[in-house]
VMD Tcl script that builds the backbone (N, CA, C; Angstrom):
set m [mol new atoms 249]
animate dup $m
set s [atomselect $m all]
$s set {name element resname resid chain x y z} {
  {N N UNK 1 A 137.330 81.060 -0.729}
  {CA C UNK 1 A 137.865 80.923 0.606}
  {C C UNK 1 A 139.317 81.391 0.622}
  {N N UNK 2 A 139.667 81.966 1.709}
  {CA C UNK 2 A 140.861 82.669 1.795}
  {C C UNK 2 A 141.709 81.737 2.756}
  {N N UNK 3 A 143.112 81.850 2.071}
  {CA C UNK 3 A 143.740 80.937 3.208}
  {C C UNK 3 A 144.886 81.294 3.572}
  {N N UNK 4 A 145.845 81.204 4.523}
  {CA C UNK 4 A 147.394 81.346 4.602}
  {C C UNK 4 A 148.221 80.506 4.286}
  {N N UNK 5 A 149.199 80.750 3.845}
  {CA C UNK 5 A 150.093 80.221 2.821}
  {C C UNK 5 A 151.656 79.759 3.352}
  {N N UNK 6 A 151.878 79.010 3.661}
  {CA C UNK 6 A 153.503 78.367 4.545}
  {C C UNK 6 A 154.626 79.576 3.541}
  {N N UNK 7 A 155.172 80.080 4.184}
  {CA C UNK 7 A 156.161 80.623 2.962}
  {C C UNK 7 A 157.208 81.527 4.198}
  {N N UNK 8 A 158.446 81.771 3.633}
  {CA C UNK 8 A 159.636 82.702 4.357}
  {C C UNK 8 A 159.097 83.917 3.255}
  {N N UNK 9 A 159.449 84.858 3.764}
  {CA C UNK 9 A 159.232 86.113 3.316}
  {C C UNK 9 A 159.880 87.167 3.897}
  {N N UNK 10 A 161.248 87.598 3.221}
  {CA C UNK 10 A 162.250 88.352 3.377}
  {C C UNK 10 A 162.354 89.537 2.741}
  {N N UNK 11 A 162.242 90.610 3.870}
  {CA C UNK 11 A 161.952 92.324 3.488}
  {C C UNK 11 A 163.765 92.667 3.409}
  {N N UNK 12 A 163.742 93.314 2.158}
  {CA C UNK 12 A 165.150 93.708 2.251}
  {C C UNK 12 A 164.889 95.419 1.970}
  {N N UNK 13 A 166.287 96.381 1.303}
  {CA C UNK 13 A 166.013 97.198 1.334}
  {C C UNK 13 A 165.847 97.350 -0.082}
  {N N UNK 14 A 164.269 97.807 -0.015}
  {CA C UNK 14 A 163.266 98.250 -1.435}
  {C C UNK 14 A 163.032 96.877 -2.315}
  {N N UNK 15 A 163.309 96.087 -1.523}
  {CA C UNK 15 A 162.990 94.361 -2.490}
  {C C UNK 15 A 162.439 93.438 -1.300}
  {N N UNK 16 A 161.111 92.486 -1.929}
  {CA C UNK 16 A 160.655 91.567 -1.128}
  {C C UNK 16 A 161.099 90.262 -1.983}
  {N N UNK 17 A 161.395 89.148 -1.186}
  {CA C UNK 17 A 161.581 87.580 -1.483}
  {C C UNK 17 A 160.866 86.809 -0.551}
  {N N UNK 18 A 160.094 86.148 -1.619}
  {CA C UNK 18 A 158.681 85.118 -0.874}
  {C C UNK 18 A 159.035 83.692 -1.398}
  {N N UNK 19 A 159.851 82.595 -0.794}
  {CA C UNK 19 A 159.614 81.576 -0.686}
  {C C UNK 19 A 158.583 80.512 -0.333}
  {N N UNK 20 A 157.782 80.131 -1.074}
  {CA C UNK 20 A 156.906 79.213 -0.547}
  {C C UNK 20 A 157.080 78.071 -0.363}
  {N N UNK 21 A 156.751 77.246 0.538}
  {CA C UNK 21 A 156.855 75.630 1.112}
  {C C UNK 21 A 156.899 75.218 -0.035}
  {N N UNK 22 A 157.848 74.007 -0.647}
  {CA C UNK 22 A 157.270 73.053 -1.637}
  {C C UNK 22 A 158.035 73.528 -3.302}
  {N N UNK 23 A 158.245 74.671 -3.160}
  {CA C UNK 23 A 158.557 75.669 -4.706}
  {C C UNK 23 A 160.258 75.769 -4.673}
  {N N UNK 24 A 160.646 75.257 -5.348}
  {CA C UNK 24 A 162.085 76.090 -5.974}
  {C C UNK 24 A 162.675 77.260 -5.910}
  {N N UNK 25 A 161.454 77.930 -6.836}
  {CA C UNK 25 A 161.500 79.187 -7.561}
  {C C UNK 25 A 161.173 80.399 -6.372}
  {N N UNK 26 A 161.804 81.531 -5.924}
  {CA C UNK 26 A 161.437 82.927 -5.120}
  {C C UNK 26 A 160.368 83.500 -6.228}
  {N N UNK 27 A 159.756 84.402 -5.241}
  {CA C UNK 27 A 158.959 85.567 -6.009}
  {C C UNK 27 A 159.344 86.319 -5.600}
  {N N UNK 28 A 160.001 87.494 -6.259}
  {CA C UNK 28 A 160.853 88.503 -6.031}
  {C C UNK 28 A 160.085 89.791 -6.491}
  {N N UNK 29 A 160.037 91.046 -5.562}
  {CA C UNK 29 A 158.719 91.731 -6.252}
  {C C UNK 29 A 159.816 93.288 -5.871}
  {N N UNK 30 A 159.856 94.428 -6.584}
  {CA C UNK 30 A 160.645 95.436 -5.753}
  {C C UNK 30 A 159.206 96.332 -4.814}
  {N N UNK 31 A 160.023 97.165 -4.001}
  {CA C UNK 31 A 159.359 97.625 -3.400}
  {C C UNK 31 A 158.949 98.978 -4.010}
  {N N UNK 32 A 157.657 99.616 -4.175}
  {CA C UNK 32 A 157.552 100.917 -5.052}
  {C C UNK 32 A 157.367 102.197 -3.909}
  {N N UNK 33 A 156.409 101.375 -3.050}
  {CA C UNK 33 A 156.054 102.610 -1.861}
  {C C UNK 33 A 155.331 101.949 -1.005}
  {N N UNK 34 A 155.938 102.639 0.175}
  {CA C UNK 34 A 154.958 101.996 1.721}
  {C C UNK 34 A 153.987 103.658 2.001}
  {N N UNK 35 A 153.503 103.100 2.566}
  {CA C UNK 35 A 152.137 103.755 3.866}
  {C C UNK 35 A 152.394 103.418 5.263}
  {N N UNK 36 A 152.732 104.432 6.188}
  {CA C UNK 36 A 152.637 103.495 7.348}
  {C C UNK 36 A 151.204 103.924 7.872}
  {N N UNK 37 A 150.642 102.948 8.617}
  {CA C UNK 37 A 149.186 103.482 9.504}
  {C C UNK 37 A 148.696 102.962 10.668}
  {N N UNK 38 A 148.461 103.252 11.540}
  {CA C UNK 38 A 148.261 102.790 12.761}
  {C C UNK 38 A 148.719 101.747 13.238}
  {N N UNK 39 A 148.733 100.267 12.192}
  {CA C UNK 39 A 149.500 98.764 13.026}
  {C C UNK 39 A 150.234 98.320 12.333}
  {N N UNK 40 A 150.917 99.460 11.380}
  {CA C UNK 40 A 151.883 98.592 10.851}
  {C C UNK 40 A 152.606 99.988 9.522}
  {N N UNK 41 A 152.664 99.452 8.308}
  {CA C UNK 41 A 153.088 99.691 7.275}
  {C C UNK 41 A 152.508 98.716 6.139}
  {N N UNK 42 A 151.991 99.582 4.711}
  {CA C UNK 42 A 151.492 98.952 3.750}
  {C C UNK 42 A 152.550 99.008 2.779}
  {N N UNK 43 A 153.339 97.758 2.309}
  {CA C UNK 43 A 154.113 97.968 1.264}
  {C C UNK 43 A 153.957 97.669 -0.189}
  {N N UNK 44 A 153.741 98.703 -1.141}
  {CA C UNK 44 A 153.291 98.238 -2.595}
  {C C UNK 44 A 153.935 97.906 -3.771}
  {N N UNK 45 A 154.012 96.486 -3.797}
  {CA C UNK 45 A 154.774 96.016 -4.836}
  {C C UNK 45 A 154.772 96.418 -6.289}
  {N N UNK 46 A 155.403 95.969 -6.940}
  {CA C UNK 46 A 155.825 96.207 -8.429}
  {C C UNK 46 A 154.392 94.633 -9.134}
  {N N UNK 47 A 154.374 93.715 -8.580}
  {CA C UNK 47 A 153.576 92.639 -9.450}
  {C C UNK 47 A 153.241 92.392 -7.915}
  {N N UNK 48 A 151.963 90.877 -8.670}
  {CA C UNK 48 A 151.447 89.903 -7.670}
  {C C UNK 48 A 152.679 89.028 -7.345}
  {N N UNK 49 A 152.664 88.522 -6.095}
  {CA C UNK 49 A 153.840 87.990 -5.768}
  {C C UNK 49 A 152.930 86.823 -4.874}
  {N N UNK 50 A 151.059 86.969 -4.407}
  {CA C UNK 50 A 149.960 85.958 -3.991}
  {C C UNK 50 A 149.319 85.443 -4.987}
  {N N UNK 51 A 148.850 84.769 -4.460}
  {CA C UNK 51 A 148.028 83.868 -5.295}
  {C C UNK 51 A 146.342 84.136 -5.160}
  {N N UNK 52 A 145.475 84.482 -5.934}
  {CA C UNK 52 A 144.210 85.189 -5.996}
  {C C UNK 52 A 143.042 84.457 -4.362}
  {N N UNK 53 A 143.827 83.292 -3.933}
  {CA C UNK 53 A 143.270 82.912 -2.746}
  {C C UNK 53 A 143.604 82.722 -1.317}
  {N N UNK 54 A 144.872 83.497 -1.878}
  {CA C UNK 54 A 145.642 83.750 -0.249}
  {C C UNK 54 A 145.435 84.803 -0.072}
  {N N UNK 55 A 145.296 85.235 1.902}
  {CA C UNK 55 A 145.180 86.599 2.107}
  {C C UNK 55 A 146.131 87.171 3.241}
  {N N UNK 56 A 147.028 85.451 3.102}
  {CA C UNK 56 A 148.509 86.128 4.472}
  {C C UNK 56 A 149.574 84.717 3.660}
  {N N UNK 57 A 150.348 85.393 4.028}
  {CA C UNK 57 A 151.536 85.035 3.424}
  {C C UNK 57 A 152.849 84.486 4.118}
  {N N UNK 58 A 153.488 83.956 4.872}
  {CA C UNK 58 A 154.139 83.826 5.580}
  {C C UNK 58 A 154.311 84.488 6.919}
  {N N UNK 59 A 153.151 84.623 7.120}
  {CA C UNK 59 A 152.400 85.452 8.012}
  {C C UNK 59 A 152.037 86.867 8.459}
  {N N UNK 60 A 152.516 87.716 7.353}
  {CA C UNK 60 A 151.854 88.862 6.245}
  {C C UNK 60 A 150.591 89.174 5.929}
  {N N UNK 61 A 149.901 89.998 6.167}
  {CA C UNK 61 A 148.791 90.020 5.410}
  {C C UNK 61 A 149.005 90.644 3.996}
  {N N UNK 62 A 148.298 90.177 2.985}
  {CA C UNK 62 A 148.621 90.185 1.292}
  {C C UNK 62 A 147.171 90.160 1.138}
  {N N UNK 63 A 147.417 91.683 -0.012}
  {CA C UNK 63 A 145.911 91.582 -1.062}
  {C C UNK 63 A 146.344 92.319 -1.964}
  {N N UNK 64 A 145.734 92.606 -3.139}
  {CA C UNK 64 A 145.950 93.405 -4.591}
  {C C UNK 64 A 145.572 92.331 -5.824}
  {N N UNK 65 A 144.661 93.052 -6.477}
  {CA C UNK 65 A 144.200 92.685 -8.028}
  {C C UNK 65 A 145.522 92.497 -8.733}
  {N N UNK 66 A 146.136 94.092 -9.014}
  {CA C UNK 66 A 146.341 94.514 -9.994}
  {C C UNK 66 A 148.076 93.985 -9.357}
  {N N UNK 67 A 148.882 94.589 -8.324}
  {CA C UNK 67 A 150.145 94.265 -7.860}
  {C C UNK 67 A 149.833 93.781 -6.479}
  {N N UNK 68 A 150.404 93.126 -5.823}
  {CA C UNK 68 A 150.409 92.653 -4.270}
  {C C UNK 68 A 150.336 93.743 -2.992}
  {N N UNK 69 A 149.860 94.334 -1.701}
  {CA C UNK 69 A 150.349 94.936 -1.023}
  {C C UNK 69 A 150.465 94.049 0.277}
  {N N UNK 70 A 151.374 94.486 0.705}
  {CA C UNK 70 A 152.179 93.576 1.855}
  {C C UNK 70 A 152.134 94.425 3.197}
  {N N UNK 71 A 151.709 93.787 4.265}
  {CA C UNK 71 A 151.087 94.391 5.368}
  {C C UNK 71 A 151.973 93.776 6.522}
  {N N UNK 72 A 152.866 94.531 6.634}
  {CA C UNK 72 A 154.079 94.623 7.621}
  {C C UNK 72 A 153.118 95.141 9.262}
  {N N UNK 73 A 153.340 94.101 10.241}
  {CA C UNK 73 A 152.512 94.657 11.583}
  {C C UNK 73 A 153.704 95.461 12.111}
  {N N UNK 74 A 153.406 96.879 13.012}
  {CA C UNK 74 A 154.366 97.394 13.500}
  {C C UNK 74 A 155.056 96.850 14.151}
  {N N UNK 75 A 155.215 95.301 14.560}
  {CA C UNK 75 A 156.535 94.975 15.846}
  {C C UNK 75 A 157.723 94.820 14.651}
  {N N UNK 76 A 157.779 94.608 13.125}
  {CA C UNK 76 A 158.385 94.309 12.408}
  {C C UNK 76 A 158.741 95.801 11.880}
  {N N UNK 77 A 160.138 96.010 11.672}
  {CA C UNK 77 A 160.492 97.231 10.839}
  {C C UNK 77 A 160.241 96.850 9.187}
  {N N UNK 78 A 160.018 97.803 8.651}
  {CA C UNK 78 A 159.793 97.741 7.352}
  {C C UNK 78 A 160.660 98.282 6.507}
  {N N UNK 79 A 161.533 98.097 5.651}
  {CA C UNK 79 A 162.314 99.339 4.741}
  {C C UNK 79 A 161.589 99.871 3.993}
  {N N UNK 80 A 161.816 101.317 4.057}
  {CA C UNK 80 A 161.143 102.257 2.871}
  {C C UNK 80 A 161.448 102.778 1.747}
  {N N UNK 81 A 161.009 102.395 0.621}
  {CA C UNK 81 A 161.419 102.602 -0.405}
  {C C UNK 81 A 161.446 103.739 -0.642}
  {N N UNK 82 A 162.516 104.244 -1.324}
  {CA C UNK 82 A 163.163 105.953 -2.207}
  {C C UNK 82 A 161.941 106.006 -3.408}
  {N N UNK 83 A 160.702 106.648 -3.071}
  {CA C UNK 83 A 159.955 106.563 -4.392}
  {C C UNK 83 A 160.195 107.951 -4.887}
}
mol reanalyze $m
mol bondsrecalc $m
mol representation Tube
mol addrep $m
């Protein structure tokens, strides 16, 4: 089951910071490369920065096995990383 996850989640330029409810600790992920596409922008992290049963993130959509991708809706600007 997939769920959403309480968390701040702060796009900077070419770096994401994901605070979650409850945690100390940031997950700090850099940014490698976006996609933009029709409703938004796909941004692809460096690591997982979710957890294998979340699929939105501070109200983000988030998926990836292998590193996280972060799904910026177009009303939100996205920074683009220098890949």
């Amino acid at each position: 089951m997939e769920t959403t996850t309480e968390a701040n989640v702060h796009l900077g330029d070419g770096i994401v910071v994901v605070r979650r409810k409850g945690s100390s600790s940031p997950a700090i992920a850099n940014v490698l490369g976006s996609v933009p596409f029709d409703g938004g922008t796909s941004l692809y992290l460096d690591r997982l920065i979710h957890k294998p049963y979340e699929s939105e993130l501070g109200g983000y959509g988030i998926m990836g096995a292998i590193s996280s991708i972060l799904i910026v809706p177009q009303a939100q600007s996205a920074p683009v990383a220098d890949a």
